[in-house]
N, C-alpha and C positions, 0 to 999 in steps of 0.2 A: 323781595322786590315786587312791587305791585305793576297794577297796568299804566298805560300811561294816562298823564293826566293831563285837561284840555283847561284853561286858565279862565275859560269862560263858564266854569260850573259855578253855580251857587255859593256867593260869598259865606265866609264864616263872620256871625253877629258879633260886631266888638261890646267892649265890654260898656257899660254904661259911665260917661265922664266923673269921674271923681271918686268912681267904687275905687276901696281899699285893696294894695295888691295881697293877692293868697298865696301861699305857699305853693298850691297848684301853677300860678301865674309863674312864680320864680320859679318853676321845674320846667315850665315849658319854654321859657326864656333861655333857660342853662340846655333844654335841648336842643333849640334853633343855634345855637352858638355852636354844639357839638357836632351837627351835620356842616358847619359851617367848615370845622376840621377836619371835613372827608371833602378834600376837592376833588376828587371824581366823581362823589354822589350830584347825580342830575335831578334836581327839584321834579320836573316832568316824569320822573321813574318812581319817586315816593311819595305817597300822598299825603303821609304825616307831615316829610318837608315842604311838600307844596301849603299844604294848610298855615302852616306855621311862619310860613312865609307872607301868604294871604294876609295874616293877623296882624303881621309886621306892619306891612301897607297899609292896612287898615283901622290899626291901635294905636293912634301915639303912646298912650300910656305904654303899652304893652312894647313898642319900637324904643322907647326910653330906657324900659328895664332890660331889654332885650341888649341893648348897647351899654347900660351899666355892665352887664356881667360880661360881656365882651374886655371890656375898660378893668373890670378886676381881674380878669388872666393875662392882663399885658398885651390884647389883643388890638386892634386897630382895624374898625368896619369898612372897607373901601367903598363897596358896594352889595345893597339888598334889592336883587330883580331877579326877574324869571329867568333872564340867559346864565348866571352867575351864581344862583344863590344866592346864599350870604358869606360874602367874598372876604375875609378876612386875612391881617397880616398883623407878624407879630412884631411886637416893638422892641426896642434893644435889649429892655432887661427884663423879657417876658420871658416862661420857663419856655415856648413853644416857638423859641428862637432857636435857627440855625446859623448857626457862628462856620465863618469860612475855616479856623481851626479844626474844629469838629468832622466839616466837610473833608478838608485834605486828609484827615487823622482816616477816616473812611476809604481813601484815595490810595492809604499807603503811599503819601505824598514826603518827599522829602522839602525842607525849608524851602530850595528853589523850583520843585513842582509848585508850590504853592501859587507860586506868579503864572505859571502855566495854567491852571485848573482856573483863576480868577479871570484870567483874556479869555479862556475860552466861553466862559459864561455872558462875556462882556462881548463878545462877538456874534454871541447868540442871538444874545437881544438888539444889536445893532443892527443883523441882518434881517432877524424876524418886523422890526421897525424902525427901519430907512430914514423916516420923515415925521417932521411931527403931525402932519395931518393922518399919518395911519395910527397915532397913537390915540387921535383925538375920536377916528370914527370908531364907532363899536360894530361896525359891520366887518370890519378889515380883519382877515386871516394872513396871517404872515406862515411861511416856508422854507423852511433850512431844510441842509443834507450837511451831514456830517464832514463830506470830503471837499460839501461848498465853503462851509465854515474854516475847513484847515485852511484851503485855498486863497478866501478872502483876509486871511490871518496873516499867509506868508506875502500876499502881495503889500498888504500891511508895513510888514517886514520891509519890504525893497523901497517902500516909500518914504520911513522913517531914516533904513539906510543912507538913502540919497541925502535924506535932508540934514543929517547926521557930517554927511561928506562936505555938502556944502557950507556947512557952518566953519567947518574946523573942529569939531568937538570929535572930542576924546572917544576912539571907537570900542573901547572895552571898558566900559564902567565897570564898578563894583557890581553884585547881581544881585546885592540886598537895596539896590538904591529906587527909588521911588517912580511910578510912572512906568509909561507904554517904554522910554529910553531903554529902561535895563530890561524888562519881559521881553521885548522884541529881539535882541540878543539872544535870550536862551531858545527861543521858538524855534528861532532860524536856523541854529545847531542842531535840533532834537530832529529825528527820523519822522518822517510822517508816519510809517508801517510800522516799523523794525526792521530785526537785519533777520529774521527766519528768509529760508531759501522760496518758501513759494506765498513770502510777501505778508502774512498773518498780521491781524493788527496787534500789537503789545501793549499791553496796559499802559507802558511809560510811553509811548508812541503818542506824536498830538493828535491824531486821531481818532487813538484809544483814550485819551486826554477828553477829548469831545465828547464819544461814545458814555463815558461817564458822565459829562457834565447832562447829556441830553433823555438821557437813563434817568437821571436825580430829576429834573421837568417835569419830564411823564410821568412818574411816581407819584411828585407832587401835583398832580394834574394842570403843568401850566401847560404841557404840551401832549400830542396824541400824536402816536407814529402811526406813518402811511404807505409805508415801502421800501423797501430793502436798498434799491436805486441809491446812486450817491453814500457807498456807505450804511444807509438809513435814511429815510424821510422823514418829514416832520413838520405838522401843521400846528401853529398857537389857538390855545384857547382865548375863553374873554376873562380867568383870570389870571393869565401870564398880562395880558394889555393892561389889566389893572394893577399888576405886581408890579409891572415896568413902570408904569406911570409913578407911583408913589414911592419908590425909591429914587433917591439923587445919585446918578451914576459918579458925577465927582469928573475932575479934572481926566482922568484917564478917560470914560465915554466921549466929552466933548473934545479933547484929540482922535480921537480913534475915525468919529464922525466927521472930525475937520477935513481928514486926511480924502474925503469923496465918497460917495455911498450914492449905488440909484436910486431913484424913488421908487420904484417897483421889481421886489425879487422873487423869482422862483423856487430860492434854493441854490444858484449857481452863485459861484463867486465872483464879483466885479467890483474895480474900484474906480471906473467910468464916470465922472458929475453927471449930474440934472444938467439941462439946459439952464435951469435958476439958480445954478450951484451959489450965487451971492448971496442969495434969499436962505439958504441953508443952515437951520438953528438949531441946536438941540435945546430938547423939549426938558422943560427945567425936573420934571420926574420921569427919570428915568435910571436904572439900575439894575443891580442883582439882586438873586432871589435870598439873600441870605445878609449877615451883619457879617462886619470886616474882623471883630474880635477874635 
């Protein structure tokens, strides 16, 4: 790890328009791509990646090939800046996909953890971005706590129940059937803690359901923890904003949002509207960090 590095040092000379690309070019294109797959490498800690990043900005030629070999790992560039790197995600059938199979198989998840382990990722993101204007500004940090997360899950829960009552619909679906309908069923069943005597959280507990999903974040650097409080704290990065962005949550996100969400959270759980709760859209990319396969 080098020292830090200030954005205003002396640019690096691109290359002159039309020179031929060199094998050096494609090695340093294939590098810029591989720091791209360290999301917690911070450009401002390496200078090779600041550099290399500089060349992006400043080489179309070099930002073309750069994005080529992105484009031959399955990769998909979201965003090349100083807060983010070079912020990449992976496409369906890239090998550097993570399949929510995979995830749960991780999870020691059974069939219907599975619906569990995917709300809770899905709640994640809902609480860390409320609104689509915090998805749009790049200044916005968003804040979960793991026990805000169960909370704004199970009240979740009470709200789909009601509306569940009020319809006349069937209050025990099947649990393989599609949608917030049948997950919100088994959440509401499952223990927050577990049943130990002095309250521990249990892996299968939705809490410990969370704990995992929010473990898997920070790994992958969408998020950074801040505090034991709540469970655990937790603040978003700017490539969890740009992960949520480019994936389409699907029918399940924009119920879950329909259901009320504030426009500014700290991490607690509330299902309280905005004052412009009419105005309240979700934001057409928005999603999980992983493919549904």
């Amino acid at each position: 790890m080098t020292e830090h590095v200030e954005w205003s040092e002396p640019e690096a000379v691109a290359a002159p328009a039309g020179a031929p690309v060199t094998p050096a070019d494609a090695a340093d294109a294939a590098r810029l791509v591989a720091f791209g797959l360290q999301p917690k490498l911070q450009p401002a800690r390496d200078q090779e990646y600041a550099d290399l990043l500089r060349r992006y900005r400043e080489d179309p030629p070099f930002a073309r090939l750069a994005d080529a070999v992105a484009t031959g790992l399955g990769l998909i560039v979201l965003e090349v800046s100083p807060r983010a790197g070079m912020a990449v995600t992976a496409a369906e059938d890239s090998v550097f996909a993570v399949r929510m199979g995979d995830y749960a198989r991780r999870t020691s998840a059974d069939g219907g953890d599975r619906f569990l382990h995917g709300l809770a990722h899905l709640a994640v993101a809902a609480m860390a971005f409320p609104r689509p204007e915090d998805l749009a500004d790049d200044g916005y940090i968003g804040r979960v706590t793991v026990n805000g997360v169960d909370a704004f899950v199970r009240q979740a829960c009470h709200r789909l129940e009601e509306r569940a009552a009020e319809q006349g619909e069937n209050t025990d679906p099947a649990t393989d059937a599609p949608g917030l309908e049948a997950a919100w069923r088994i959440w509401a069943r499952r223990s927050a803690t577990g049943a130990t005597k002095d309250a521990r959280r249990l892996a299968g507990s939705t809490t410990g359901i969370i704990a995992k999903a929010v473990a898997f974040l920070t790994d992958s650097g969408f998020l950074q923890r801040t505090g034991d409080d709540g469970g655990g704290t937790y603040r978003t990065t700017a490539r969890y904003q740009l992960q949520v962005r480019d994936l389409a949550g699907g029918a399940a996100m924009a119920e879950l949002l329909e259901l009320g969400v504030v426009p500014v959270t700290d991490g607690t759980p509330t299902l309280l509207p905005p004052e412009d709760a009419d105005d309240l859209e979700l934001v057409a990319d928005a999603g999980l960090p992983f493919h549904s396969a």
